[in-house]
Structures are given as structure tokens and as C-alpha cells.
C-alpha positions as CSV (number, residue, x, y, z in Angstrom):
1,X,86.7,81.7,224.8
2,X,85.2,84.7,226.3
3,X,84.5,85.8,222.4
4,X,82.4,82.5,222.1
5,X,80.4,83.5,224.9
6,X,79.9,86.9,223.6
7,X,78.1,85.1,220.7
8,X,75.9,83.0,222.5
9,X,77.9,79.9,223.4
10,X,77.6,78.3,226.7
11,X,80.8,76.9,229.2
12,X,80.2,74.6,231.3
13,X,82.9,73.7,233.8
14,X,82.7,70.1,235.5
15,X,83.8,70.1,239.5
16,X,84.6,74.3,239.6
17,X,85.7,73.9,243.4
18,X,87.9,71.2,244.8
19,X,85.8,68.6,246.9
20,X,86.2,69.7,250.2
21,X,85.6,73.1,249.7
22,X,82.5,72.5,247.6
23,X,81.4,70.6,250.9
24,X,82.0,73.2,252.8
25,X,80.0,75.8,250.3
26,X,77.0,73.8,250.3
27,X,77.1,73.3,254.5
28,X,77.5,77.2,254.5
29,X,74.5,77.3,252.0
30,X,71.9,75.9,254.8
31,X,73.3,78.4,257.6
32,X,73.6,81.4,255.3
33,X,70.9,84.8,256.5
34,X,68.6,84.6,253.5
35,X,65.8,87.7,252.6
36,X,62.9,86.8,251.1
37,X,62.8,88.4,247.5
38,X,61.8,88.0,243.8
39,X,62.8,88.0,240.5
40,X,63.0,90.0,238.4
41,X,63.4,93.1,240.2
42,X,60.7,94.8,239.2
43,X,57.6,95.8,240.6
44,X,55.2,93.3,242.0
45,X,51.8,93.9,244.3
46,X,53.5,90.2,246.1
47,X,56.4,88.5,245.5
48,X,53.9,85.2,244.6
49,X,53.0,87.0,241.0
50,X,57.0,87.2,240.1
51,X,59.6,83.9,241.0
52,X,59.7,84.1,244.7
53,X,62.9,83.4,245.9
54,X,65.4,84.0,249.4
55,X,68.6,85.5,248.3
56,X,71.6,86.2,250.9
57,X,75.6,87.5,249.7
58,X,77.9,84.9,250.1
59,X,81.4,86.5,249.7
60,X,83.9,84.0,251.6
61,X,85.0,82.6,248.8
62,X,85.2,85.5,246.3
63,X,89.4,85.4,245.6
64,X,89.1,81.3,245.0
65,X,86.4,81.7,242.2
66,X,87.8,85.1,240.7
67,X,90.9,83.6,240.5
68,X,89.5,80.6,238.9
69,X,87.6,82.3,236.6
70,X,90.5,84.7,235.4
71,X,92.3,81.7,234.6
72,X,88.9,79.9,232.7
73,X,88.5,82.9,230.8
74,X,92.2,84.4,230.4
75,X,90.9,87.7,231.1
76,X,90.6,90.0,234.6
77,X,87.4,89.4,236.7
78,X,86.1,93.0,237.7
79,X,82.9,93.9,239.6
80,X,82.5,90.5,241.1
81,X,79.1,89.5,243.2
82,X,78.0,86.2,244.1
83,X,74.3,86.0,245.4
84,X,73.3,82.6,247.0
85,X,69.8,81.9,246.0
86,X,66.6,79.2,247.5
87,X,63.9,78.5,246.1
88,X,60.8,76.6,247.4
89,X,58.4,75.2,245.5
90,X,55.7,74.9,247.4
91,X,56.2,79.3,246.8
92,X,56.8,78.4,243.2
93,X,53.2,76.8,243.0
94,X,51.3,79.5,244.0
95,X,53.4,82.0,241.7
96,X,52.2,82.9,238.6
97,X,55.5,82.2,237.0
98,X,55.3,78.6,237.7
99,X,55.6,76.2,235.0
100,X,58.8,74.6,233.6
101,X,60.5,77.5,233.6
102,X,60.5,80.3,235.2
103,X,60.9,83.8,234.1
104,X,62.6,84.3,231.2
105,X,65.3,87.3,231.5
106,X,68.5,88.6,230.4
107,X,71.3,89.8,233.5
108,X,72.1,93.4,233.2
109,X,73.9,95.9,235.5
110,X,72.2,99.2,237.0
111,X,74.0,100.6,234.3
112,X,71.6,98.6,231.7
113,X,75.1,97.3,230.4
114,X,75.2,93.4,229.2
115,X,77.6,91.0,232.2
116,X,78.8,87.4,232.4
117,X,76.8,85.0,234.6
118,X,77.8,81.7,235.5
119,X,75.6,79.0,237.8
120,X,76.7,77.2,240.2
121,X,74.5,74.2,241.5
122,X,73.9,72.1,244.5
123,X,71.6,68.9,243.6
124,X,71.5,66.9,240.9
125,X,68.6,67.3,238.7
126,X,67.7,66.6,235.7
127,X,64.5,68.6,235.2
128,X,66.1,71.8,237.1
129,X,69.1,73.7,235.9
130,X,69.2,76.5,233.7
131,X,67.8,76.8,229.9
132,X,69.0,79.4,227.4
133,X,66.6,80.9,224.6
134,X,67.1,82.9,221.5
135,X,64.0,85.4,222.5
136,X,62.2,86.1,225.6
137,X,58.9,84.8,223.9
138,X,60.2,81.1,223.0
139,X,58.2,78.4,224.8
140,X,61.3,75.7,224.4
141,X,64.2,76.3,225.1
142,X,67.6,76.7,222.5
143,X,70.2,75.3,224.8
144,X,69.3,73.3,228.5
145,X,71.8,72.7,231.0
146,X,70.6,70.2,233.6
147,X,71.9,70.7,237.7
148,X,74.9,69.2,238.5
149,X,76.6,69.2,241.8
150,X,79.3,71.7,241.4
151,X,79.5,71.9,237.5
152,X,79.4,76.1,237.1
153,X,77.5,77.1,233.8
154,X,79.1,80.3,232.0
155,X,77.3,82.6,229.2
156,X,76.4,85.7,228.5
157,X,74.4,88.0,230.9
158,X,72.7,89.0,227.9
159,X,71.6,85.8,226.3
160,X,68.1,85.0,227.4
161,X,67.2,82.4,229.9
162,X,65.4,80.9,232.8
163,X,65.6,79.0,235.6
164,X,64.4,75.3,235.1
165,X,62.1,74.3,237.7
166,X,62.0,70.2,239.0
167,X,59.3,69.9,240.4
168,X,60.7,66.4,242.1
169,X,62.8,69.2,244.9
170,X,60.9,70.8,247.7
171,X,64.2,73.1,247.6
172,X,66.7,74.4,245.1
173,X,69.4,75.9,246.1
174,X,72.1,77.9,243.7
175,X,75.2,80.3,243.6
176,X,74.7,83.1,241.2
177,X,78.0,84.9,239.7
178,X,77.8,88.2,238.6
179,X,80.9,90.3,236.6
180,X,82.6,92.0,233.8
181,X,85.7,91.0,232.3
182,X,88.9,93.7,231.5
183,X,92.0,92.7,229.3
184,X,93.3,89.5,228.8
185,X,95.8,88.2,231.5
186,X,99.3,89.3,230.3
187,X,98.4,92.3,228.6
């Protein structure tokens, strides 16, 4: 599978966590210290003229999903991170990013070295989730993945894409996953 990604495909994994812990995820979403930020991380005069966002760590959970992703993937999860993320729209308005999308970007390490993301998502939209695109300058998108409660979205940190922004929800709220993958389990 993970070769598949590699190449552009997209996993998407119906009901990642088991129900009562995705219930307890998604309580611990609303009490969780966010920081007001922006993506992407580059340099901005305000945070309104990139995608404004409020990001906090949420690592409580972190053996659960590697594990589950090990087994997903067949391979070893290394350098995990998982970055819960808000949005608002009435921020998303005044940005300069705003439209159906937002910015389009690829997910790359400090290092400038290509990872595997996956999505995780908290209300059900069909106008917001997460669309894919062969190059940055495409105005539709290749691939769109719609939000679905606890359905977690796999690809390619290098494949271009963008959040989808529905503008129906004063608030969207998301788990981001960051990591490389080692040898395959077994091996």
C-alpha cells in the first residue's frame, strides 16, 4: 500500500478510532490550549493574508494511532506528530486565501524531505474536507475527499493539496498526522 501512496494514491480509512474513544477525542478537541497561527509557515505581515488557523499538540493518543497505522501500512511509524487544528471562518473571510480552498501546499519536514500525512476529521461535510491536485497552480481539484466523522485520509506529504473550506461551518476542526515510515513490519 504504502508504494501506492508513494505514487499518488489516496487511503481513506472509515471509523480509524473505536467509538468511544473517537468521543472522547473530539470532547478533548473543544478543551485542548490552542495558539493562534497560520499556514503555511512562511512569512506573513498578519496571519489574515495566509490561512489563519489555532493549532495545539495533542499527543494522548499517540501509541493507539501509531500502532494502528503500522498495522494499515505494514510498515514502522517513525517521527510521529499529531497537531490538532481550528479553523474559523469568520477569520477565513477576511484572509486572502479564502475561497474554496485554501492554500495549496505539499507537507515537508525541516529537512525539506517528502512525509506521509493523513486527516482526521470531526463534522460531516460535504463541501469541507481535503482536495488533492496534480500542481500547485490547478484551480480544480484531481482527487476530493469530503469530511467524515472519524474516516482518516492517507497520502503523500508530497502530493499537492488544500484544505476544502464549507462555508456552511462557523468552525472546523481537524487532527493532522505527521511521519515517516521505516521497514516493513517483520523485517
Amino acid at each position: 500500500m504504502i508504494d501506492y501512496i508513494k505514487k499518488g494514491d489516496i487511503h481513506i480509512h472509515p471509523n480509524f478510532f473505536d467509538g468511544n474513544l473517537f468521543d472522547s477525542i473530539k470532547s478533548d478537541m473543544r478543551n485542548l490550549n490552542y495558539v493562534s497561527t497560520y499556514q503555511p509557515d512562511t512569512y506573513y505581515g498578519n496571519r489574515l493574508q495566509a490561512y489563519p488557523c489555532y493549532e495545539a499538540e495533542y499527543n494522548k493518543h499517540n501509541s493507539y494511532i501509531i500502532n494502528k497505522l503500522s498495522s494499515i501500512l505494514k510498515r514502522d511509524v517513525l517521527d510521529f506528530k499529531v497537531i490538532a487544528r481550528k479553523t474559523l471562518l469568520s477569520e477565513l473571510k477576511q484572509s486572502t486565501s479564502f475561497g474554496r480552498f485554501g492554500f495549496t501546499h505539499k507537507d515537508i519536514n525541516s529537512n525539506d524531505k517528502s512525509i506521509m500525512a493523513g486527516m482526521m476529521y470531526f463534522e460531516q461535510s460535504y463541501g469541507g474536507g481535503t482536495a488533492f491536485f496534480e500542481n500547485y497552480w490547478d484551480k480544480e481539484a484531481d482527487i476530493y475527499v469530503s469530511a467524515y466523522p472519524n474516516r482518516l485520509v492517507l497520502y503523500d506529504g508530497n502530493r499537492w493539496h488544500a484544505p476544502a473550506i464549507d462555508k456552511t461551518f462557523e468552525e472546523r476542526t481537524t487532527l493532522s498526522f505527521f511521519f515517516n515510515t521505516g521497514k516493513e513490519n517483520g523485517k
